[in-house]
ZADO-1210 file (C-alpha; in nm, 4 decimals, padded with zeros to 6 digits):
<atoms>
<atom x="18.5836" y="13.1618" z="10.4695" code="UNK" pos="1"/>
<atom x="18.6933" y="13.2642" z="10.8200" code="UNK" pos="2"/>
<atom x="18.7513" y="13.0211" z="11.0450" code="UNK" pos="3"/>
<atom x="18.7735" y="13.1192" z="11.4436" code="UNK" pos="4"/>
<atom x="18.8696" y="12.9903" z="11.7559" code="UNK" pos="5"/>
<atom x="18.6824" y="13.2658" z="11.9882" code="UNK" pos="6"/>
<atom x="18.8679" y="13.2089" z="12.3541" code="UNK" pos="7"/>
<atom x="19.2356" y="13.1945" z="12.3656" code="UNK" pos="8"/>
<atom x="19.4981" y="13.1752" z="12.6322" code="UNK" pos="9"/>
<atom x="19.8739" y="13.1298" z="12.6065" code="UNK" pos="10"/>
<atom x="19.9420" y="13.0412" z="12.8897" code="UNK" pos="11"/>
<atom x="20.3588" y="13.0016" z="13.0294" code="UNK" pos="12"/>
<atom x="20.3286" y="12.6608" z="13.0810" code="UNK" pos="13"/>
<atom x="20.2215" y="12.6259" z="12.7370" code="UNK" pos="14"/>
<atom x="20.4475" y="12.4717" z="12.3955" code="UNK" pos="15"/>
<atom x="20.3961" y="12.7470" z="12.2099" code="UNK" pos="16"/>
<atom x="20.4707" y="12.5535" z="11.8834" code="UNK" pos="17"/>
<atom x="20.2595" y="12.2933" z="12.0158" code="UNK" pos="18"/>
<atom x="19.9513" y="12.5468" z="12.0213" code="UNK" pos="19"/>
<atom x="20.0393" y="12.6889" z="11.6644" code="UNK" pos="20"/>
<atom x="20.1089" y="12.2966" z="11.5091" code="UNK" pos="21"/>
<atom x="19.7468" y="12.2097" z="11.7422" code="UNK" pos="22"/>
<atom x="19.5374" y="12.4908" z="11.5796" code="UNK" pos="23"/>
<atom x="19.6167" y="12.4145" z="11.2382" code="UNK" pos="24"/>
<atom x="19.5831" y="12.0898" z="11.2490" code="UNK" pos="25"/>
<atom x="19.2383" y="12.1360" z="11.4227" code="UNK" pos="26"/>
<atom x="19.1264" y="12.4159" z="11.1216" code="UNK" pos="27"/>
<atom x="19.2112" y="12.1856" z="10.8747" code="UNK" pos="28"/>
<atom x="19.0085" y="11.9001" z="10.9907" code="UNK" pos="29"/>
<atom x="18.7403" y="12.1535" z="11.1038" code="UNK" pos="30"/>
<atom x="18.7523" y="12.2421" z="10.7533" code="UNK" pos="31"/>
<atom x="18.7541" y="11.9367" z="10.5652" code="UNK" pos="32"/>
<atom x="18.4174" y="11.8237" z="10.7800" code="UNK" pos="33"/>
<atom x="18.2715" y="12.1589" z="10.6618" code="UNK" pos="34"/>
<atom x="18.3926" y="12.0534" z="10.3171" code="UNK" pos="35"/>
<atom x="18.6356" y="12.3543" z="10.2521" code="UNK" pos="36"/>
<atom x="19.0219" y="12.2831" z="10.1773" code="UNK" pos="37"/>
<atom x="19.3079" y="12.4786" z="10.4144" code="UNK" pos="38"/>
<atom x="19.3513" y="12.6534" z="10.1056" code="UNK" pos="39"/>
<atom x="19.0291" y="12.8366" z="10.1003" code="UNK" pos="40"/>
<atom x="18.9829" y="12.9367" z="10.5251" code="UNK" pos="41"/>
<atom x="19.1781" y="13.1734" z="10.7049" code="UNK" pos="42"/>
<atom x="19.2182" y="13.0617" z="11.0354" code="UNK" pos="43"/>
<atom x="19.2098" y="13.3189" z="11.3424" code="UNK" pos="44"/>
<atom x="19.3122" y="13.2865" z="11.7095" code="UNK" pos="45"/>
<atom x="19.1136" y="13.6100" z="11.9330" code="UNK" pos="46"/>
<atom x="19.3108" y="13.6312" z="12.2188" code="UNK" pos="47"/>
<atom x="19.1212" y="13.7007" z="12.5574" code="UNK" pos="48"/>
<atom x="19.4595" y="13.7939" z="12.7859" code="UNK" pos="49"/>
<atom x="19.4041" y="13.8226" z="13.1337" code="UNK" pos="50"/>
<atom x="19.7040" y="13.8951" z="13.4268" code="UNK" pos="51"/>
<atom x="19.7680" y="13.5149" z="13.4313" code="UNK" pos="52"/>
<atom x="19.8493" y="13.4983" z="13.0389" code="UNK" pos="53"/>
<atom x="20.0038" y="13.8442" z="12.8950" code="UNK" pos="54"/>
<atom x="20.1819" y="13.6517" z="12.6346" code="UNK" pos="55"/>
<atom x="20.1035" y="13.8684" z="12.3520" code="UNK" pos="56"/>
<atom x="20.1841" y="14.1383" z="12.5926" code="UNK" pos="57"/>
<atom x="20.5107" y="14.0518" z="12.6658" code="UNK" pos="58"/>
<atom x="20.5519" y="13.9996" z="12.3288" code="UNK" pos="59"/>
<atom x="20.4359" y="14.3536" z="12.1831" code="UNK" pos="60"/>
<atom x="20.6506" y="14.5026" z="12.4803" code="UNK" pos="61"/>
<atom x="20.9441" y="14.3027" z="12.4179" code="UNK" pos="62"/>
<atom x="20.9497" y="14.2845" z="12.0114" code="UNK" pos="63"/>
<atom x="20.7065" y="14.5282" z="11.8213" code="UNK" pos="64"/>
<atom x="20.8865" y="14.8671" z="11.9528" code="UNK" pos="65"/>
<atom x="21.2014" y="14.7109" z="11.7787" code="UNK" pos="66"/>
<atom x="21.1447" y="14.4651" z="11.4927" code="UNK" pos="67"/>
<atom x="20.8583" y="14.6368" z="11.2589" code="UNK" pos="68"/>
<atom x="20.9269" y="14.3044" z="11.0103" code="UNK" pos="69"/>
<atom x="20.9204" y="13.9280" z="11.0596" code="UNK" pos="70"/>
<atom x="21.0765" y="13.8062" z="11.3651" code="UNK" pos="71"/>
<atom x="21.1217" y="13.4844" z="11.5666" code="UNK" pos="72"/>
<atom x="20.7492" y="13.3981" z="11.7980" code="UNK" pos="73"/>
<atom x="20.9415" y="13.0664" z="11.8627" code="UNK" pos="74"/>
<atom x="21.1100" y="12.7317" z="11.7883" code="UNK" pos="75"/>
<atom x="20.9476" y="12.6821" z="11.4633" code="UNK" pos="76"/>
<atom x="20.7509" y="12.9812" z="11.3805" code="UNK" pos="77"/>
<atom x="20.7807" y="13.3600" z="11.2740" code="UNK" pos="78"/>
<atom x="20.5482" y="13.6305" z="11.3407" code="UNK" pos="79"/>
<atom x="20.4821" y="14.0020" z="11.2204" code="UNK" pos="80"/>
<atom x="20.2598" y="14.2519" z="11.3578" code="UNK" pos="81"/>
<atom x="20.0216" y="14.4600" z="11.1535" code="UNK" pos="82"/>
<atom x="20.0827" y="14.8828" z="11.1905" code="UNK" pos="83"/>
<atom x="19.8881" y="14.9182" z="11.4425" code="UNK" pos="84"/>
<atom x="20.0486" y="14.6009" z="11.6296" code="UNK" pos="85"/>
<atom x="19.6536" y="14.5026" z="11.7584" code="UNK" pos="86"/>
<atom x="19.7340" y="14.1510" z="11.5563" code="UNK" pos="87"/>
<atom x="19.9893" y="13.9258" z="11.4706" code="UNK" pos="88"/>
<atom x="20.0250" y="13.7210" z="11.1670" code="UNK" pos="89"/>
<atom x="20.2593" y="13.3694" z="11.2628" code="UNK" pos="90"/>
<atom x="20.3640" y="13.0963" z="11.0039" code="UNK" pos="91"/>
<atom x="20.5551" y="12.8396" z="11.0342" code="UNK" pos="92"/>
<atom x="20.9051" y="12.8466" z="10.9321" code="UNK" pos="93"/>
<atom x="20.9552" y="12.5473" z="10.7113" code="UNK" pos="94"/>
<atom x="20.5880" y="12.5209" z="10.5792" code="UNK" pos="95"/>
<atom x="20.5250" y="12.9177" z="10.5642" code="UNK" pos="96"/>
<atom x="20.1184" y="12.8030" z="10.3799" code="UNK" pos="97"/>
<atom x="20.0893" y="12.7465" z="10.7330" code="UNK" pos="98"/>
<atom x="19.9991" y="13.0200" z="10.9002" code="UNK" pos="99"/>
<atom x="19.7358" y="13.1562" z="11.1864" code="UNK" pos="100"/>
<atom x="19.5851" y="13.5174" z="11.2658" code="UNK" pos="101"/>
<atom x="19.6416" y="13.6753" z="11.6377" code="UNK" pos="102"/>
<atom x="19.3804" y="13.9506" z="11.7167" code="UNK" pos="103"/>
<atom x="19.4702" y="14.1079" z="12.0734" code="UNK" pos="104"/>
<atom x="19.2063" y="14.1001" z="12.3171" code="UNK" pos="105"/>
<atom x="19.1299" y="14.1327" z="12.6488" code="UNK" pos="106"/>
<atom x="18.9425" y="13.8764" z="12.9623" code="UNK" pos="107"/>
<atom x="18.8126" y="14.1487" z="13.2327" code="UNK" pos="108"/>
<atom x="18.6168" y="14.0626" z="13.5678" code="UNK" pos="109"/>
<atom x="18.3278" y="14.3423" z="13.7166" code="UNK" pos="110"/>
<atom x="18.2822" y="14.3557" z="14.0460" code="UNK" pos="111"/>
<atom x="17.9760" y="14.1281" z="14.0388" code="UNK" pos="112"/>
<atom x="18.2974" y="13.8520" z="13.9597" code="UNK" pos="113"/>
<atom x="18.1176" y="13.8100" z="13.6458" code="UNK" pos="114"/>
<atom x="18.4336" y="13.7510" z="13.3318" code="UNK" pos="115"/>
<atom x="18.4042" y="14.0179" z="13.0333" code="UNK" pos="116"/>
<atom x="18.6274" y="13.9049" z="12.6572" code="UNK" pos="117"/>
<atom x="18.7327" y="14.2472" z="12.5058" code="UNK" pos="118"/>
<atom x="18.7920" y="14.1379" z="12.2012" code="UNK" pos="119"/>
<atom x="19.0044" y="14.2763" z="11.9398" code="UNK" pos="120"/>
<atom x="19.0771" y="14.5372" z="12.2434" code="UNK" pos="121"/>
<atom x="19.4992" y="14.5771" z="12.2780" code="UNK" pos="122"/>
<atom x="19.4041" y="14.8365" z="12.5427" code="UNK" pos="123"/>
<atom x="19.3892" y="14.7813" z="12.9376" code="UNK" pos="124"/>
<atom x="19.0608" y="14.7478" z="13.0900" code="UNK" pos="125"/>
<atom x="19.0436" y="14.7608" z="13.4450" code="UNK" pos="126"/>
<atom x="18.9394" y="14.4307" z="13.6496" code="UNK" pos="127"/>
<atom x="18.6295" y="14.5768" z="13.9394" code="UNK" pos="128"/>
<atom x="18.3756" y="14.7880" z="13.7443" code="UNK" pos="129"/>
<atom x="18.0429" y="14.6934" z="13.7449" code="UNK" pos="130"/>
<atom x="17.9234" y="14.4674" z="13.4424" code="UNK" pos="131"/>
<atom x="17.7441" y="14.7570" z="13.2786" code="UNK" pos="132"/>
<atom x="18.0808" y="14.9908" z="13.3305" code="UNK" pos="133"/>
<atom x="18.3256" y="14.7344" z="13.2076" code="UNK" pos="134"/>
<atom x="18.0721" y="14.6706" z="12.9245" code="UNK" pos="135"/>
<atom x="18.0824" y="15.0415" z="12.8083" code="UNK" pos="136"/>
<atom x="18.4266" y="15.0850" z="12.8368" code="UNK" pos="137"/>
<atom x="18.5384" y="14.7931" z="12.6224" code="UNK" pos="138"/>
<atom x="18.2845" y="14.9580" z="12.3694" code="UNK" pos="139"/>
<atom x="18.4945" y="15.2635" z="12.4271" code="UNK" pos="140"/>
<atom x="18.7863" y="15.1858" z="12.3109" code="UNK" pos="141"/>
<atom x="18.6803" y="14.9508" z="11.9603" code="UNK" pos="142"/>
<atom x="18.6301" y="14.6538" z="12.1482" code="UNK" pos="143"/>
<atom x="18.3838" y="14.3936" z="12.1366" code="UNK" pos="144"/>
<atom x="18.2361" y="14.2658" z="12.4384" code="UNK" pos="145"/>
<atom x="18.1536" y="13.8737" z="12.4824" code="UNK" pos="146"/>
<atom x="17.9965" y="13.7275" z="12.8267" code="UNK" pos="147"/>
<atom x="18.1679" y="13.4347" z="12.8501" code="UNK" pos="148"/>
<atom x="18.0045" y="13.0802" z="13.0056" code="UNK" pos="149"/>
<atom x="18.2341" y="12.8954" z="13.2844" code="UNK" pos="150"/>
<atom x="18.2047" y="12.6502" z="13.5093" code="UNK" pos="151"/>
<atom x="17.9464" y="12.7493" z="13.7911" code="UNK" pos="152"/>
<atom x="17.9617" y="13.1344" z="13.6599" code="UNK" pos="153"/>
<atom x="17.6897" y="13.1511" z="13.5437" code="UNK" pos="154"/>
<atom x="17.4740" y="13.0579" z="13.8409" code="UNK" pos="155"/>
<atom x="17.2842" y="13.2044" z="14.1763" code="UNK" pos="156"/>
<atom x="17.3618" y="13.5665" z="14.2108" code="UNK" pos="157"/>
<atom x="17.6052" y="13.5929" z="13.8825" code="UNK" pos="158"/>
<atom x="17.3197" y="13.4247" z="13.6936" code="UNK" pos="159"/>
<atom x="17.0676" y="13.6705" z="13.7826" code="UNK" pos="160"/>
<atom x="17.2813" y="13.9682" z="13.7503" code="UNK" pos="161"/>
<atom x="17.3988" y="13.8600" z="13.4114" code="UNK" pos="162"/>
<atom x="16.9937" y="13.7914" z="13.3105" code="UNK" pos="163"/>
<atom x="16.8759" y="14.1376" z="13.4397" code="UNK" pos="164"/>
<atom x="17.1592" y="14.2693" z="13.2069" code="UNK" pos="165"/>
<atom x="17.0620" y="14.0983" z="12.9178" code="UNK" pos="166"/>
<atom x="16.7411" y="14.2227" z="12.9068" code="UNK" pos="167"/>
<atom x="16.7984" y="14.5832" z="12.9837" code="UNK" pos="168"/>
<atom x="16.9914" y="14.5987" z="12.6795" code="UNK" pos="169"/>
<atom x="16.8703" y="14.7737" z="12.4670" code="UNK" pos="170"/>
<atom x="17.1718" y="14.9108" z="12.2264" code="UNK" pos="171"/>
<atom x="17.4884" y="14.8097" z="12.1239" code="UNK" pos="172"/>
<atom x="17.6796" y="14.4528" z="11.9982" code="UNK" pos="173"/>
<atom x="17.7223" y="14.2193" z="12.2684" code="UNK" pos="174"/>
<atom x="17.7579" y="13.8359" z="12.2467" code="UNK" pos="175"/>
<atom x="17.7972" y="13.5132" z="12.4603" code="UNK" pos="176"/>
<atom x="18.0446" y="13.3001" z="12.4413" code="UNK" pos="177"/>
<atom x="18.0102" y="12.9273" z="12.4349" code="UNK" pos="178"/>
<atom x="18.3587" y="12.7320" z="12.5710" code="UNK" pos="179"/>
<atom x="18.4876" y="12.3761" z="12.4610" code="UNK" pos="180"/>
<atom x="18.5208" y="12.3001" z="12.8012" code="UNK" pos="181"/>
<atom x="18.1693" y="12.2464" z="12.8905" code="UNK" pos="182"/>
<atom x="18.0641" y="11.9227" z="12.9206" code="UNK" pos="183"/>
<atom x="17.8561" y="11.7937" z="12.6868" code="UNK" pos="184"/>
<atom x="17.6086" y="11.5888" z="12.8633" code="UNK" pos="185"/>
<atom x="17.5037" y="11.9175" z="13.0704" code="UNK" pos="186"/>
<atom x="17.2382" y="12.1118" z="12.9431" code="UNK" pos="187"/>
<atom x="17.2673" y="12.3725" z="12.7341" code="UNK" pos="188"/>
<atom x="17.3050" y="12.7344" z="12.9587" code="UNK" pos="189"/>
<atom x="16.9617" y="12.8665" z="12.9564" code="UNK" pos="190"/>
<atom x="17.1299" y="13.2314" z="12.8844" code="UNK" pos="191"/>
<atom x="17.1829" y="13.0922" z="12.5793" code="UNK" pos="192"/>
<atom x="16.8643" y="13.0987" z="12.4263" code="UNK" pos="193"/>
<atom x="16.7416" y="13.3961" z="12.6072" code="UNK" pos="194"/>
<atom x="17.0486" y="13.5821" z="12.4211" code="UNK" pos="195"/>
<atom x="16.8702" y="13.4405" z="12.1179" code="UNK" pos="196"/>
<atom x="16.5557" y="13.6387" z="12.1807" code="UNK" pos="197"/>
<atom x="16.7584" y="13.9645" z="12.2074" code="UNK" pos="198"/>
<atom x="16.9528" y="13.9165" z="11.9017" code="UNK" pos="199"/>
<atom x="17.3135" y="13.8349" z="12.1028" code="UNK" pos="200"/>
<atom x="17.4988" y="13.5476" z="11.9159" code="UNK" pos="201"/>
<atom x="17.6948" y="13.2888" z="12.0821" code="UNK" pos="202"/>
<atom x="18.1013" y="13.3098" z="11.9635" code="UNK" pos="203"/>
<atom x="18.2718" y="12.9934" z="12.0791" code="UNK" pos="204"/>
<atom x="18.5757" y="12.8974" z="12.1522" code="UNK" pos="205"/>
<atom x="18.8398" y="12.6497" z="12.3088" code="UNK" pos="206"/>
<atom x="18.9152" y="12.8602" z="12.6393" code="UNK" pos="207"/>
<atom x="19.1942" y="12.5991" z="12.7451" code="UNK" pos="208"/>
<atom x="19.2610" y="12.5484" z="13.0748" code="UNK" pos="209"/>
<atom x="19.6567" y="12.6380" z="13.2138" code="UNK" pos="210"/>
<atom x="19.7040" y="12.2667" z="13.1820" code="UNK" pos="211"/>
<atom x="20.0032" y="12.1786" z="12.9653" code="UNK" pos="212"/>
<atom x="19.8521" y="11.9767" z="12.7392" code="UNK" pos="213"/>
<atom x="19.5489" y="12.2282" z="12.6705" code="UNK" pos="214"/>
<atom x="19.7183" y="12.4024" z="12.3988" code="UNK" pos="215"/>
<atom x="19.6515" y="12.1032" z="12.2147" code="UNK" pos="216"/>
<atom x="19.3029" y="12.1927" z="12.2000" code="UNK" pos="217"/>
<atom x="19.3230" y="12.5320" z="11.9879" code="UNK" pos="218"/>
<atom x="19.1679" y="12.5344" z="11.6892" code="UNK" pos="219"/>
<atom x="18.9152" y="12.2434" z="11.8070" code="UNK" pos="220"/>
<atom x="18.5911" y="12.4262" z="11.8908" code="UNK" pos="221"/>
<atom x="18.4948" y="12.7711" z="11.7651" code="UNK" pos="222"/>
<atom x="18.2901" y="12.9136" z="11.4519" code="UNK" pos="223"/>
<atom x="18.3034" y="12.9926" z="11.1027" code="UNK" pos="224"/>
<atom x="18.1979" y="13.2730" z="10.8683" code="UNK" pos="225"/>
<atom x="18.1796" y="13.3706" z="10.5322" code="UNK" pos="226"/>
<atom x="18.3161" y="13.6454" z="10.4231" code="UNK" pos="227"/>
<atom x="18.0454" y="13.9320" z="10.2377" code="UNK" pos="228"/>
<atom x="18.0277" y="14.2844" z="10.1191" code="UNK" pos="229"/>
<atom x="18.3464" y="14.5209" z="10.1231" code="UNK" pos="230"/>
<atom x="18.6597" y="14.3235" z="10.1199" code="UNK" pos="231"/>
<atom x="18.9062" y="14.4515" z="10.4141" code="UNK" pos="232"/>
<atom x="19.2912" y="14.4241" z="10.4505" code="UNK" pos="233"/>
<atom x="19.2898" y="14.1396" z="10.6402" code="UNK" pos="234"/>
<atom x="19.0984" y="13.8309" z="10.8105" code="UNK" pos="235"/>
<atom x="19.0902" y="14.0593" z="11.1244" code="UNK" pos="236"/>
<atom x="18.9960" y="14.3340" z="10.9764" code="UNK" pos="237"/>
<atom x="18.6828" y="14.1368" z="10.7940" code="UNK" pos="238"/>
<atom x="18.5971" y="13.9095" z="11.0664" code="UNK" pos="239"/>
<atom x="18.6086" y="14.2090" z="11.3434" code="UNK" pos="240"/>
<atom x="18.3960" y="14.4372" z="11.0755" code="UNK" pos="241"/>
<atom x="18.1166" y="14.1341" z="11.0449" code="UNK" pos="242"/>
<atom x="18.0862" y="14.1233" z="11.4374" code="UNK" pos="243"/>
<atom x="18.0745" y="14.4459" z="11.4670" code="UNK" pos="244"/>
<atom x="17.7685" y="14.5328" z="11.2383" code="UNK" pos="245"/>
<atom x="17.6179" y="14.1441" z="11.2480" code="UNK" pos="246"/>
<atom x="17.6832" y="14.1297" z="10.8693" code="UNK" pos="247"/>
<atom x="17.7617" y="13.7458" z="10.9065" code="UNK" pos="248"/>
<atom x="17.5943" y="13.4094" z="11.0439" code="UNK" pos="249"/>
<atom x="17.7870" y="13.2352" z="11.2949" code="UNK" pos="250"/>
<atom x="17.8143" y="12.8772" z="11.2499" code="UNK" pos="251"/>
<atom x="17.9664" y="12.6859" z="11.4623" code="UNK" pos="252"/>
<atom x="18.2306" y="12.3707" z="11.4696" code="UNK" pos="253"/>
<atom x="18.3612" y="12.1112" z="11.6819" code="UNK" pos="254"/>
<atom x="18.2706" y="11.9011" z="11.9905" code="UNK" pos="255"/>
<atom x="18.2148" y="11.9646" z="12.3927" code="UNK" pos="256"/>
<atom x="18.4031" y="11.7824" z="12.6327" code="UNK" pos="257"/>
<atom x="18.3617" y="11.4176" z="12.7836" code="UNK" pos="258"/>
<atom x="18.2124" y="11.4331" z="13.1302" code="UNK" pos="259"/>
<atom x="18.5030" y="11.2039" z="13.2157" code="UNK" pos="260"/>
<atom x="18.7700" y="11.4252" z="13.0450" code="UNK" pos="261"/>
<atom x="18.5923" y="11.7091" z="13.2286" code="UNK" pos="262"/>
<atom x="18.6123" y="11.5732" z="13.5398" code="UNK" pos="263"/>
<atom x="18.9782" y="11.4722" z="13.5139" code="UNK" pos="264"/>
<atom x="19.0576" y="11.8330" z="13.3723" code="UNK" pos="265"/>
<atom x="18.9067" y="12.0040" z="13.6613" code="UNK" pos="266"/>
<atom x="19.1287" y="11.7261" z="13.8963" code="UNK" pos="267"/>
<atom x="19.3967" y="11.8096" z="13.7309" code="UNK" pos="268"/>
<atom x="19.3630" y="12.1648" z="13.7412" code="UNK" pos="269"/>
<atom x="19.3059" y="12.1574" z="14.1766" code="UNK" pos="270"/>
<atom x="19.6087" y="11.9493" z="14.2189" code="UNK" pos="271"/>
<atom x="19.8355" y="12.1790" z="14.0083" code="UNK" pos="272"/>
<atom x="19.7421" y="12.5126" z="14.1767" code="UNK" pos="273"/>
</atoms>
C-alpha cells in the first residue's frame, strides 16, 4: 500500500528532522487506523515547491551534481536521489526502516491568481499563464496537474473561472486537491463534487503553512492506494503511474482543522509576515 501526503512545503523556517520524525509518525498511525503495519505502506511526500520553498531545489543544485550515493539531508537523516534525481529517498540514520519518498513537484499561479501543483514535475513552470496554458504545459513536460483548494481561492471571480474550466474539459488527467488546513466545520467546496461528475479525483494533502511548527503536520492528512497491475521500480514510479492512467481508488486519511486552530493559524501567520 501507498500511503501519500499530496501538498508539501519545506519551508526555511522549518526542522527539517522535525518534518521527517512528524511524517512518519503520522503514516504509522494513519496506518494502524487503516489496519496496515509500517511494515506493509510506503510512505510518500509530493513536493509542490514554489519561490518561497525551493528546498529540494537547493538541494538537487547543491548535492545531486556531486554525490550520486547517500549523503547527509540533515541532523539525523540521509538521502539519495534516484537517476534521474526527480525523487529522493531519506531514512533516518539510526533507525534506517524509517524511511520516506520525495517526488519533486512544482506550485504555479496563472494569471487569473488561481494556484496550479505540478506534480512529480522537477522542471520550471512559469508563474502568469493563463489556467488553461499553465495546465498544458505541466502536461508537457510529465507532470500532473492538481487545482488546489485555499483559503478564499476558490471564490468570486477565481471560483467561476476555475468552474468554466472544469467543465470545458474534456481530455486529459487533472485533479483537485483537498488541504488539511481547511476547517472542518465549513462546508465542503462545492468544486468538489462537481469534479466528481467529470471524473477529477480529489488528492489531499497537509499543505502546511510557513509556521514553524507546521512541519509537524506532514504525514497527517492525505490518501492511500493500493498498489495493482505492473509492478514499477519504485513507490514513485507506481503511485505516479496509477494517477496518471486512474488505475487506483483514492482513499483518503486523516482529519481537517479546528475552527479555533484555524483561526489562530491564520493569526499567527499575519503577525509573522
Amino acid at each position: 500500500m501507498i500511503i501519500v501526503d499530496g501538498h508539501v512545503h519545506i519551508y526555511d523556517c522549518f526542522d527539517v528532522d522535525l518534518l521527517f520524525d512528524s511524517a512518519v509518525e503520522n503514516f504509522t498511525q494513519a496506518a494502524e487506523q487503516i489496519g496496515m503495519g509500517r511494515e506493509a505502506v510506503s510512505p510518500v511526500l509530493l513536493l509542490t515547491e514554489g519561490a518561497a520553498d525551493p528546498w529540494y531545489g537547493r538541494l538537487r543544485e547543491t548535492v545531486g551534481s556531486k554525490e550520486q550515493g547517500t549523503f547527509t539531508v540533515s541532523a539525523h537523516w540521509d538521502g539519495r536521489f534516484s537517476r534521474e534525481m526527480d525523487s529522493l529517498t531519506v531514512s533516518r540514520r539510526d533507525r534506517p526502516e524509517k524511511k520516506l519518498y520525495l517526488a519533486a513537484g512544482r506550485q504555479v499561479v496563472s494569471a487569473e491568481r488561481i494556484e496550479v501543483l505540478a506534480l512529480f514535475c522537477s522542471t520550471k513552470i512559469d508563474n502568469g499563464l493563463s489556467l488553461e496554458q499553465t495546465v498544458a504545459a505541466i502536461e508537457q513536460v510529465g507532470g500532473i496537474p492538481v487545482l488546489p483548494w485555499g483559503v478564499g481561492k476558490w471564490l468570486g471571480k477565481r471560483g467561476r473561472i476555475i468552474k468554466d474550466f472544469l467543465c470545458s474539459r474534456s481530455k486529459g488527467v487533472l485533479f483537485l486537491g483537498d488541504n488539511g488546513g481547511r476547517p472542518g466545520l465549513w462546508p465542503t467546496p462545492t468544486l468538489f463534487a462537481l469534479g466528481r461528475e467529470k471524473n477529477m479525483a480529489v488528492l489531499p494533502g497537509t499543505d502546511p503553512l510557513p509556521l514553524p511548527a507546521e512541519a509537524a503536520r506532514v504525514g497527517s492528512f492525505g490518501f492511500y492506494l493500493q498498489e495493482h497491475g505492473q509492478q514499477q521500480e519504485s513507490p514513485i514510479a507506481s503511485l505516479q503511474h496509477a494517477l496518471s492512467f486512474g488505475e487506483a481508488e483514492i482513499f483518503p486519511f486523516g482529519e481537517l482543522l479546528k475552527n479555533r486552530v484555524f483561526l489562530a493559524n491564520q493569526l499567527r501567520l499575519r503577525f509573522s509576515s
